[in-house]
C-alpha positions as CSV (number, residue, x, y, z in Angstrom):
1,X,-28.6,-53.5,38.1
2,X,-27.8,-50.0,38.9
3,X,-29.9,-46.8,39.1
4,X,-27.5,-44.7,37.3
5,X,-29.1,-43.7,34.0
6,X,-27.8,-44.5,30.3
7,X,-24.9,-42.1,28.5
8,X,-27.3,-40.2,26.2
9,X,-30.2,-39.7,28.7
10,X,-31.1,-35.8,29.0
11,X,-30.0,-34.3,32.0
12,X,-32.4,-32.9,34.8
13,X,-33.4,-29.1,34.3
14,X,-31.5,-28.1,37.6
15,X,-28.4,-29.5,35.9
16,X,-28.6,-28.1,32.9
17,X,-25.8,-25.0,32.6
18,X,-27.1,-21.8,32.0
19,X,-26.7,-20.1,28.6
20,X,-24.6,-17.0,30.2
21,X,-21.8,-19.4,31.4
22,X,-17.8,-19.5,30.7
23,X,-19.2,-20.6,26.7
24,X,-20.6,-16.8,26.0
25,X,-18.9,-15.1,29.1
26,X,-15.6,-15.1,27.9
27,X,-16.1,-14.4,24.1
28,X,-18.5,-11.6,25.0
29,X,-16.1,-9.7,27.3
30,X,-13.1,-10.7,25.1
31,X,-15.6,-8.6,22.3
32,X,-16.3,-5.8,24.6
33,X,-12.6,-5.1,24.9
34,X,-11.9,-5.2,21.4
35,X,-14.9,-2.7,20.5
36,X,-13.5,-0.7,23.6
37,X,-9.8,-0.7,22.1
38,X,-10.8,0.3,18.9
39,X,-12.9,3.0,19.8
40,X,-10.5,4.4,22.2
41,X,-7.4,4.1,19.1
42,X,-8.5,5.1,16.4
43,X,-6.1,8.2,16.2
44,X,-4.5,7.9,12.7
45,X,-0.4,6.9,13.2
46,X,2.3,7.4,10.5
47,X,4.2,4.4,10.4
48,X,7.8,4.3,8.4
49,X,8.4,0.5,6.5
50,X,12.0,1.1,5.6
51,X,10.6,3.4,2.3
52,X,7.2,3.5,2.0
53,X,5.4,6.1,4.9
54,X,2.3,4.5,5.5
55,X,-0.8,6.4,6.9
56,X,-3.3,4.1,9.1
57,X,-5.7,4.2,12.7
58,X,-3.6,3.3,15.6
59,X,-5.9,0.0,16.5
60,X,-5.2,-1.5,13.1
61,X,-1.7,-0.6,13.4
62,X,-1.4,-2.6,16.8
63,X,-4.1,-5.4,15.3
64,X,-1.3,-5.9,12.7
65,X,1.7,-6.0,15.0
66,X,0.0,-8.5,17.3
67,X,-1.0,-10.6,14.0
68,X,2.8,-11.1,12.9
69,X,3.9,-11.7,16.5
70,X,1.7,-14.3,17.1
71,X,3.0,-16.0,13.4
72,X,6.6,-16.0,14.9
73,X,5.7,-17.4,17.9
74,X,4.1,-20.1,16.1
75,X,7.1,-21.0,13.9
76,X,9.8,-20.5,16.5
77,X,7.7,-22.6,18.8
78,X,9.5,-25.8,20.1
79,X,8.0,-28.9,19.5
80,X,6.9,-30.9,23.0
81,X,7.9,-34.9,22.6
């Protein structure tokens, strides 16, 4: 027998992970900067779609762009055997 205890055993306070670790960390920063970009664009752009003149803020203007880029890159992606 062994002294190692079983799977679903609940782990020692000191090993615990804190709640402010890399789980809330990274979303709360990645939040920070998206409040931060939108307050700092929110200039209104005039954007030309061939005909149609379209009137919008700057930060959903760029929101957009990134939106359809990332949809390309997901269909041109190549598949990994």
């Amino acid at each position: 027998m062994t002294d190692t205890p079983p799977r679903n055993a609940p782990r020692p306070a000191a090993a615990r992970t804190p709640w402010y670790r890399a789980r809330w960390v990274v979303p709360v920063l990645l939040a920070v900067l998206v409040v931060v970009f939108i307050l700092e664009n929110r200039d209104l752009v005039t954007i030309r779609l061939l005909v149609p003149v379209v009137v919008m803020p700057q930060w959903a203007a760029l929101t957009i762009t990134l939106i359809i880029g990332l949809i390309i890159g997901f269909l041109l992606r190549r598949r990994r055997h």
